[in-house]
C-alpha positions as CSV (number, residue, x, y, z in Angstrom):
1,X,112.8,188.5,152.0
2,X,110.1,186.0,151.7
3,X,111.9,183.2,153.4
4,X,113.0,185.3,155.7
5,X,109.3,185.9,156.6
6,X,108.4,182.0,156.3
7,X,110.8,181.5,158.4
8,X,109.7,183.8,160.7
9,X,105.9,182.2,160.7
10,X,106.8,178.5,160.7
11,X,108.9,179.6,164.4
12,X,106.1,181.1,165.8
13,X,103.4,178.6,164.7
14,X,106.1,175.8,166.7
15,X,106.3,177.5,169.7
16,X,103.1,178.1,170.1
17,X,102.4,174.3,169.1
18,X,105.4,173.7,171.8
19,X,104.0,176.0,174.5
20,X,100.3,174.5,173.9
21,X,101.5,171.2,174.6
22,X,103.5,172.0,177.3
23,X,100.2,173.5,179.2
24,X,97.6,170.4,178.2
25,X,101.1,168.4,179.9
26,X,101.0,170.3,183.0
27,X,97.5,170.3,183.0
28,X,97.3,166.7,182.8
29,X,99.8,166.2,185.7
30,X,97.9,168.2,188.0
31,X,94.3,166.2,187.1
32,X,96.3,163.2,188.0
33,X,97.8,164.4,191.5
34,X,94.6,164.3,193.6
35,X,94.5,160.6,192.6
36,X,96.9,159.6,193.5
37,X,96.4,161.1,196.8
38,X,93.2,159.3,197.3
39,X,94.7,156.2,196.4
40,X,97.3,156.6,199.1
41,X,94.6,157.3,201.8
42,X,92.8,154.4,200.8
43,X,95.8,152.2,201.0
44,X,95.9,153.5,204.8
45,X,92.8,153.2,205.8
46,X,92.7,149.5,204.0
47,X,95.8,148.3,205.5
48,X,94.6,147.8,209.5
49,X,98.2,148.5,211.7
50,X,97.9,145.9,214.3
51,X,95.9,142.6,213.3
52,X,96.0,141.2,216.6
53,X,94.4,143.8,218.5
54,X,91.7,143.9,216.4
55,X,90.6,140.8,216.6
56,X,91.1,140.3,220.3
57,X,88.5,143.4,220.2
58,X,86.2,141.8,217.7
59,X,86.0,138.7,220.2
60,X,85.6,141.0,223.6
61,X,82.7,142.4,221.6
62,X,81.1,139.6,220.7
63,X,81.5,137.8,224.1
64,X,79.8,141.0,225.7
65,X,77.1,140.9,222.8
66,X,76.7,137.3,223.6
67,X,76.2,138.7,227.6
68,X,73.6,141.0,227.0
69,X,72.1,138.3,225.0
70,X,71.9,136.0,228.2
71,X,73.2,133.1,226.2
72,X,75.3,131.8,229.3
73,X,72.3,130.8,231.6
């Protein structure tokens, strides 16, 4: 009868081991999800889409700052 009952113990006190580490896991997965959400919305917004438009806009810019400046006279 007594092994019966250690046996009985030494199951519960795995599972609960099992089901413990099973949460802090999923837990831990979830902690790490927004991150790697951020990190893919910074890889957008680093990463310009068309490089030549941009700087043909950067130059239009600074030609009309250069304008306003009345550097041409």
């Amino acid at each position: 009868m007594d092994k019966n009952k250690l046996a009985a113990a030494m199951s519960a006190v795995f599972a609960y081991i099992k089901t413990s580490e099973e949460a802090a896991a999923f837990h831990a997965a979830q902690a790490l999800e927004p991150v790697a959400e951020v990190q893919a919305q910074l890889q957008q917004i680093v990463q310009p889409n068309n490089l030549w438009g941009i700087s043909g806009r950067q130059t239009q810019m600074q030609s009309n700052t250069m304008m306003q400046m009345r550097m041409f006279k």
